[in-house]
N, CA, C and O atoms as a MOPAC input file, in Angstrom:
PM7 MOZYME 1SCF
protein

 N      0.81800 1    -1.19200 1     0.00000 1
 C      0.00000 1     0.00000 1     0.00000 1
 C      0.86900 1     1.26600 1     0.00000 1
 O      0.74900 1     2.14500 1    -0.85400 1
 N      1.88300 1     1.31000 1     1.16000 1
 C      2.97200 1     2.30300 1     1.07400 1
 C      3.33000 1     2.52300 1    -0.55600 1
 O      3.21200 1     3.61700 1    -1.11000 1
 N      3.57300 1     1.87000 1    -0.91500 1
 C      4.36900 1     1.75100 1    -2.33600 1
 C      3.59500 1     2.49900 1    -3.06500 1
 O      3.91900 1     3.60600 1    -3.49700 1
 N      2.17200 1     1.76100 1    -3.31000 1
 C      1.28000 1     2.25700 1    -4.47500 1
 C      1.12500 1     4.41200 1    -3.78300 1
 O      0.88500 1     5.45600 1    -4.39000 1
 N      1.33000 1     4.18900 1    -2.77100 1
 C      0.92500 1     5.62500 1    -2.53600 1
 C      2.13000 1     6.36500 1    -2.81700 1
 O      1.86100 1     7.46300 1    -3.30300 1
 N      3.57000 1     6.11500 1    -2.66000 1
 C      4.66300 1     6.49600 1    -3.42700 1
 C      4.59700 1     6.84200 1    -4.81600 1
 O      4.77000 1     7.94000 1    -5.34600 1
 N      4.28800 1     5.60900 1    -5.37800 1
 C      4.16700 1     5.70600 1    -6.81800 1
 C      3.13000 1     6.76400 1    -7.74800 1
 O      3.32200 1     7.16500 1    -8.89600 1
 N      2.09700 1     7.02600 1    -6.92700 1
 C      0.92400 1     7.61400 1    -7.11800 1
 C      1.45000 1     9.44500 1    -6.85800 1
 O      1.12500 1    10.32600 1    -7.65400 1
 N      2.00400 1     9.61400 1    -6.03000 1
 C      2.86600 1    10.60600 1    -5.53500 1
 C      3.89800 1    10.81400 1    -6.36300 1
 O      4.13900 1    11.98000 1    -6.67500 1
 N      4.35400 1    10.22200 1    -6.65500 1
 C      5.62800 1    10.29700 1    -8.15100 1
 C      5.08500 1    10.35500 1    -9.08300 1
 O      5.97800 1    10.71400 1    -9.85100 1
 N      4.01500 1    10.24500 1    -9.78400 1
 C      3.36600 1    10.51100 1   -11.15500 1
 C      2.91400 1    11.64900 1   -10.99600 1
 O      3.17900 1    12.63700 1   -11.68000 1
 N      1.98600 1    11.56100 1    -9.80300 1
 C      1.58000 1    13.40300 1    -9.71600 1
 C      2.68300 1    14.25100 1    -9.58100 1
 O      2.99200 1    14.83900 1   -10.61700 1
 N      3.27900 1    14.44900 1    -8.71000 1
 C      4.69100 1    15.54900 1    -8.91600 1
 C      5.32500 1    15.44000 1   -10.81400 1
 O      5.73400 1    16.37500 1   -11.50200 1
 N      5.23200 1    14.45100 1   -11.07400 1
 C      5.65800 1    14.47300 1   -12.42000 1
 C      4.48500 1    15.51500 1   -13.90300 1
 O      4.63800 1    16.37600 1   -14.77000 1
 N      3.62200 1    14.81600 1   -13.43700 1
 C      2.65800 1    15.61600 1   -14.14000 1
 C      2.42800 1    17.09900 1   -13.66700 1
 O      2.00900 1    18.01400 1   -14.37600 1
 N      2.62800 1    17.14100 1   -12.90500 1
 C      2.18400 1    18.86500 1   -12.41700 1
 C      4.07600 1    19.60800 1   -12.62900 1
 O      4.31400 1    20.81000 1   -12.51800 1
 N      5.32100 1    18.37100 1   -12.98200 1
 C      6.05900 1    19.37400 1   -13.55800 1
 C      6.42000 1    19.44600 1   -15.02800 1
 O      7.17500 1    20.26200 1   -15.55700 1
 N      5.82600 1    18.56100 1   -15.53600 1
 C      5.33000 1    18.55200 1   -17.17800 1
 C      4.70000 1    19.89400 1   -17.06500 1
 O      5.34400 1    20.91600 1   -17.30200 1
 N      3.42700 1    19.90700 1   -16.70000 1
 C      2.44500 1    21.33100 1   -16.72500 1
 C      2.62200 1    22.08400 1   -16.61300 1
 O      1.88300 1    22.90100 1   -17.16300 1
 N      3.77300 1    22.58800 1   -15.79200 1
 C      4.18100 1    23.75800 1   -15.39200 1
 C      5.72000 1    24.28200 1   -16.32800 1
 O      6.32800 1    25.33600 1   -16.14400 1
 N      6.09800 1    23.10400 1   -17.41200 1
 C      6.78600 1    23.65200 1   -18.32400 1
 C      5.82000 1    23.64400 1   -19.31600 1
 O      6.09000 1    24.70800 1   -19.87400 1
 N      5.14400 1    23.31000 1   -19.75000 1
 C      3.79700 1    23.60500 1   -20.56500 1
 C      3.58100 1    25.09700 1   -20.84700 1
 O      3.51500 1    25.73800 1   -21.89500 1
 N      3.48200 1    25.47400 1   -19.37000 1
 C      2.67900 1    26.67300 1   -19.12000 1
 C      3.33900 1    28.10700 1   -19.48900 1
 O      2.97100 1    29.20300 1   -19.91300 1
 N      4.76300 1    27.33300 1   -18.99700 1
 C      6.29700 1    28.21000 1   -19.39200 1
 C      5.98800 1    28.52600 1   -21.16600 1
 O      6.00400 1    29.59100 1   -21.78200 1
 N      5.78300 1    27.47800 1   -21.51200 1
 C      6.09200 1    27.79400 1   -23.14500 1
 C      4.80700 1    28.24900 1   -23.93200 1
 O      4.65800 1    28.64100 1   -25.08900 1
 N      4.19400 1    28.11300 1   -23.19900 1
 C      2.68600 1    28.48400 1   -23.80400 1
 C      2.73200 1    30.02400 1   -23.33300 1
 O      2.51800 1    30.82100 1   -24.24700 1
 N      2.92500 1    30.46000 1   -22.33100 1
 C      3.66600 1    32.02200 1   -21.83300 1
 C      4.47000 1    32.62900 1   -22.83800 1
 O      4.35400 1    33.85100 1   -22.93900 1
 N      5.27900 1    32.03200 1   -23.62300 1
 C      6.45000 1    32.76000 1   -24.42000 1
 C      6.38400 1    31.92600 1   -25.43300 1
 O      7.44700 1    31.67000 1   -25.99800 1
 N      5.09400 1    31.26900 1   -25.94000 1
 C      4.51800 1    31.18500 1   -27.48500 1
 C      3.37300 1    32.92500 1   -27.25000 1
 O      3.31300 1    33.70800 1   -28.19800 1
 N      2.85200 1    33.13600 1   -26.33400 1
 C      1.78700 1    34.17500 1   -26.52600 1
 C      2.65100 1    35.62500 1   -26.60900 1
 O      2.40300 1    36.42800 1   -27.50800 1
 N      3.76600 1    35.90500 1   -25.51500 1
 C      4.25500 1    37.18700 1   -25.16100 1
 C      5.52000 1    37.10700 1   -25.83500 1
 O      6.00000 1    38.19200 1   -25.50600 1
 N      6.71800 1    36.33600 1   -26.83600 1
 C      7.34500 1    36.49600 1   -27.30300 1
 C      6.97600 1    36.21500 1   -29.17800 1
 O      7.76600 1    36.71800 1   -29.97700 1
 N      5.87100 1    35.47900 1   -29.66600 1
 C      5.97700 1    34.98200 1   -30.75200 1
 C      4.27000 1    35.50600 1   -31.29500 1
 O      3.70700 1    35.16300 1   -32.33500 1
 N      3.69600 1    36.49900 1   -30.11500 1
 C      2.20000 1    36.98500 1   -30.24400 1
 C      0.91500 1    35.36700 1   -31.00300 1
 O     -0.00300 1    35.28300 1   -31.81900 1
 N      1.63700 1    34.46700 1   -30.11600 1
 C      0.72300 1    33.24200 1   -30.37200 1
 C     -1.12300 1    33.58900 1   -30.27900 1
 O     -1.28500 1    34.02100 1   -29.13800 1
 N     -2.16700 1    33.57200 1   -30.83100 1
 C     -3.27300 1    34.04300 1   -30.36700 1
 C     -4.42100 1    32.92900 1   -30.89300 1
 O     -4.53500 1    32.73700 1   -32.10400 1
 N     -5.09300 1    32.35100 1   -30.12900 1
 C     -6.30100 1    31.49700 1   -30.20700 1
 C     -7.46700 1    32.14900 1   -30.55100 1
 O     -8.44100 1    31.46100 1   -30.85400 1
 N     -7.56800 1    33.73000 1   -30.56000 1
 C     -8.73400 1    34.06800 1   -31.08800 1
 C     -8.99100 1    33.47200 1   -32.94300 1
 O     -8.13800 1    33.11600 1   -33.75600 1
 N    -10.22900 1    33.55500 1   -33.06400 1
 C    -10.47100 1    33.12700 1   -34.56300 1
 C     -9.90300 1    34.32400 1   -35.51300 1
 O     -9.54900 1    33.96600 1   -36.63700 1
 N     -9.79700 1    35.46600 1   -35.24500 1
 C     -9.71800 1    36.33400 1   -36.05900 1
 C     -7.85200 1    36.72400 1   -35.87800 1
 O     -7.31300 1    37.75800 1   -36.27300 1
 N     -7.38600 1    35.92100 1   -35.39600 1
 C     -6.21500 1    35.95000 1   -34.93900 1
 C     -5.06300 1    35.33900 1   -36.61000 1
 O     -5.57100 1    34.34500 1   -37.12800 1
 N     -4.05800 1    35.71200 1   -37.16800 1
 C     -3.36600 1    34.83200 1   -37.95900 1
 C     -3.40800 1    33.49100 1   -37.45900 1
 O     -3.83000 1    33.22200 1   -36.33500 1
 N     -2.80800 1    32.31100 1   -38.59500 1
 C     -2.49900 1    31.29600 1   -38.07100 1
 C     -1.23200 1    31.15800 1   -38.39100 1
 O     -1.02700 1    31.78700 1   -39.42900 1
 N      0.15000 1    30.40100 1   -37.82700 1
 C      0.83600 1    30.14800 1   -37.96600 1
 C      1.72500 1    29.34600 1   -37.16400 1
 O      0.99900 1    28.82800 1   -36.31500 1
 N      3.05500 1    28.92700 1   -36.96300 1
 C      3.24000 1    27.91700 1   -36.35600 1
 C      3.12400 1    28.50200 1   -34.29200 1
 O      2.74100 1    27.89700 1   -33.29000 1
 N      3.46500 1    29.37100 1   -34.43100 1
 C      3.41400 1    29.66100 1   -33.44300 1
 C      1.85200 1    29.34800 1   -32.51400 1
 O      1.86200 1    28.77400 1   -31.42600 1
 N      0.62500 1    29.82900 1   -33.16700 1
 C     -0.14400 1    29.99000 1   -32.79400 1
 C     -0.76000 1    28.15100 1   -32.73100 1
 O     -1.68000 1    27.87800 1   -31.96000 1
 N     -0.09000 1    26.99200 1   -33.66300 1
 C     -0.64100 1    25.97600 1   -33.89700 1
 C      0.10800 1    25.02600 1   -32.61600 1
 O     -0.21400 1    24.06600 1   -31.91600 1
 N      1.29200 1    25.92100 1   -32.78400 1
 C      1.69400 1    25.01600 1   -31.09300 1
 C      1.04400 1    25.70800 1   -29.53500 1
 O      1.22900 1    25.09300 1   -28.48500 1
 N      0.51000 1    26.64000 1   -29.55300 1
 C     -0.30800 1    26.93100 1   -28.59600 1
 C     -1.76900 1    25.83400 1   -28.05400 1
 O     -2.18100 1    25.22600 1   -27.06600 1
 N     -2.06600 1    26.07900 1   -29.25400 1
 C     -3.06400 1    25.24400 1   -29.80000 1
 C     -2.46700 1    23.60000 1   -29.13300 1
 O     -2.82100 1    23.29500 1   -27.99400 1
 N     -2.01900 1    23.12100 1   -29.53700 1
 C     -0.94400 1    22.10600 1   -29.39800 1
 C     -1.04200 1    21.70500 1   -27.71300 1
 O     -1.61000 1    20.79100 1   -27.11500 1
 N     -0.20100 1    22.85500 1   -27.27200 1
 C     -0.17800 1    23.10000 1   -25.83900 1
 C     -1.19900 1    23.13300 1   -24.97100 1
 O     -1.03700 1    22.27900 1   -24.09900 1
 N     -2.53800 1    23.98300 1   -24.79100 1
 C     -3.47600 1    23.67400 1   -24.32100 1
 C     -3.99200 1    22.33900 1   -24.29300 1
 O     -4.29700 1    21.81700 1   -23.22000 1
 N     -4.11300 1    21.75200 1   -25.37600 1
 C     -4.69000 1    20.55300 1   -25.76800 1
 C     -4.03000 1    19.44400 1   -24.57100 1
 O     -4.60400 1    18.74000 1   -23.74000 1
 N     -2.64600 1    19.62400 1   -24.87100 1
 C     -1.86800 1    18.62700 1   -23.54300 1
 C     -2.45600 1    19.28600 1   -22.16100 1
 O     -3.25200 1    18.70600 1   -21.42200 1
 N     -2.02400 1    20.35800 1   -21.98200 1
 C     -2.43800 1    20.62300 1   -20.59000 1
 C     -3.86500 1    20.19700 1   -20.16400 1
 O     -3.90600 1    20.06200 1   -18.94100 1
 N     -4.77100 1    20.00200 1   -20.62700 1
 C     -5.73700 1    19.74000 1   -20.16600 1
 C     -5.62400 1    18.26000 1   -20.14600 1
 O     -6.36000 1    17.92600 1   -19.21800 1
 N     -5.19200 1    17.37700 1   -20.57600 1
 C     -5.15500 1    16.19100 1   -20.50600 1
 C     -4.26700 1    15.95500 1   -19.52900 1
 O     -4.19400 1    14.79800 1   -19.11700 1
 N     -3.54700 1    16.80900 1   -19.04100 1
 C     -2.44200 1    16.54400 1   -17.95000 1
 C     -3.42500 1    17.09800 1   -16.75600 1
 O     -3.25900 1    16.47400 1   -15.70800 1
 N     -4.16400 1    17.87400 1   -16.70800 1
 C     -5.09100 1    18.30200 1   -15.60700 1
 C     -5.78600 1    16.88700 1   -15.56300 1
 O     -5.50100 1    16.22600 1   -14.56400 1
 N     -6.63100 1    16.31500 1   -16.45400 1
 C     -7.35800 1    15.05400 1   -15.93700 1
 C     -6.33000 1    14.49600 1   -15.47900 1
 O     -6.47000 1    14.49800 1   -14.25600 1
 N     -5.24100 1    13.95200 1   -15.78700 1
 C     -4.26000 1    13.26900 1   -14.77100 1
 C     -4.13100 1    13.35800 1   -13.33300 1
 O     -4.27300 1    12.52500 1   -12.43800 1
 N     -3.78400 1    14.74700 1   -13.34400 1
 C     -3.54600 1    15.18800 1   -11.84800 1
 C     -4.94800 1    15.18100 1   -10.88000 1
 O     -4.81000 1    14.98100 1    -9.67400 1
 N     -6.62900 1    15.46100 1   -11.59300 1
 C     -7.41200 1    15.08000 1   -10.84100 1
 C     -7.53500 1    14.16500 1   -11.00000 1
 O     -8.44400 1    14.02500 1   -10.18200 1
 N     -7.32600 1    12.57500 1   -11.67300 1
 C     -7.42800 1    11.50100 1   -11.09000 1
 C     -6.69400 1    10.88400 1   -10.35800 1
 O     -7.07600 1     9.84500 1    -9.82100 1
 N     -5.65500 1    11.31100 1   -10.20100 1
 C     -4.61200 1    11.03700 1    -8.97000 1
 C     -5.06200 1    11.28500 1    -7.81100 1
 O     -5.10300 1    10.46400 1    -6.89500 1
 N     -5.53400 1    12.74100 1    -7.74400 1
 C     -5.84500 1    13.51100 1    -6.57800 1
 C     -7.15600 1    12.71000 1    -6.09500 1
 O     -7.31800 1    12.48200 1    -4.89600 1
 N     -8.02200 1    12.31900 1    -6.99800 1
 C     -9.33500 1    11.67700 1    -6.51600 1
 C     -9.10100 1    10.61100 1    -5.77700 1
 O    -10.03900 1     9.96900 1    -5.30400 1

C-alpha cells in the first residue's frame, strides 16, 4: 500500500512538472511569438503550437485530478 501511494505521488509531482513547463512555453509562445487562439487571430506555427499546448495541458489536468481523486 505504502508503495502504491509512493508511486501515485511520483506521477503526480511528475505531471504537475510537465504542466508547469507547458505553461512556461505556452507564456512565451503568446508574449514572445504573439501566439493568439482568437479566430480572427493569424495562423501560424506559433499559434498551432499553442493550440498544441493547451490541448496537452488539459489532458495533464485530468491526470492530476485523477490522482488527486
Amino acid at each position: 500500500m505504502a508503495d502504491d501511494t509512493a508511486r501515485e505521488q511520483a506521477i503526480y509531482q511528475a505531471l504537475k512538472a510537465v504542466d508547469e513547463v507547458a505553461a512556461a512555453l505556452q507564456a512565451h509562445l503568446v508574449e514572445e511569438h504573439g501566439a493568439d487562439l482568437e479566430r480572427s487571430a493569424p495562423q501560424g506555427p506559433a499559434t498551432d503550437s499553442l493550440t498544441l499546448l493547451r490541448q496537452a495541458r488539459e489532458r495533464l489536468g485530468e491526470g492530476l485530478r485523477t490522482i488527486e481523486a
